[in-house]
N, C-alpha and C positions, 0 to 999 in steps of 0.2 A: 571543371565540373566534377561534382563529388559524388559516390555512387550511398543513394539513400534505399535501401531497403522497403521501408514505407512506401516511399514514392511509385518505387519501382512494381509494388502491388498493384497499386493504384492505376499507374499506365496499364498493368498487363490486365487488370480488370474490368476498363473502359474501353477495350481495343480487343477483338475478337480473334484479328490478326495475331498480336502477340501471344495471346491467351494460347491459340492454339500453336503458334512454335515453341511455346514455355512448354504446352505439353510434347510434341516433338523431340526436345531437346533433353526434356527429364525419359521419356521412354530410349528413344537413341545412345544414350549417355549412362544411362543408370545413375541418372543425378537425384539428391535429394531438392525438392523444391527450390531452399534458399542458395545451392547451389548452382544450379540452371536460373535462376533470376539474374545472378551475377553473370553468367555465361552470355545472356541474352542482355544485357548492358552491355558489356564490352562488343558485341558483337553487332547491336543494330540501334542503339544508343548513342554510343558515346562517339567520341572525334567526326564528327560529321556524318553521324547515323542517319537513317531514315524516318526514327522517331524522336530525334535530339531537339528538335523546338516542343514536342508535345511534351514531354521530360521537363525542359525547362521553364517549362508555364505552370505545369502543379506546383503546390502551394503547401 
């Protein structure tokens, strides 16, 4: 599975859960956006994450 940027918007904008650990992780972290996107794929995304089928269904 490949980490799509886009996509990854798209989940964290349909998903309130994510939305707000994307913001968690940009304040916690002092991440820029795109970089807590990618923190928040590797972490509840990918290899058998909790949102790894909703990931794989966008389009």
């Amino acid at each position: 599975m490949q980490y799509s940027k886009p996509k990854m918007e798209r989940l964290v904008k349909n998903n309130a859960e994510l939305s707000k650990r994307l913001q968690q992780i940009m304040k916690e972290h002092e991440l820029e956006k795109s970089f807590a996107l990618k923190a928040l794929y590797h972490s509840d995304v990918k290899d058998g994450g909790r949102f790894m089928k909703d990931y794989q269904e966008l389009q």
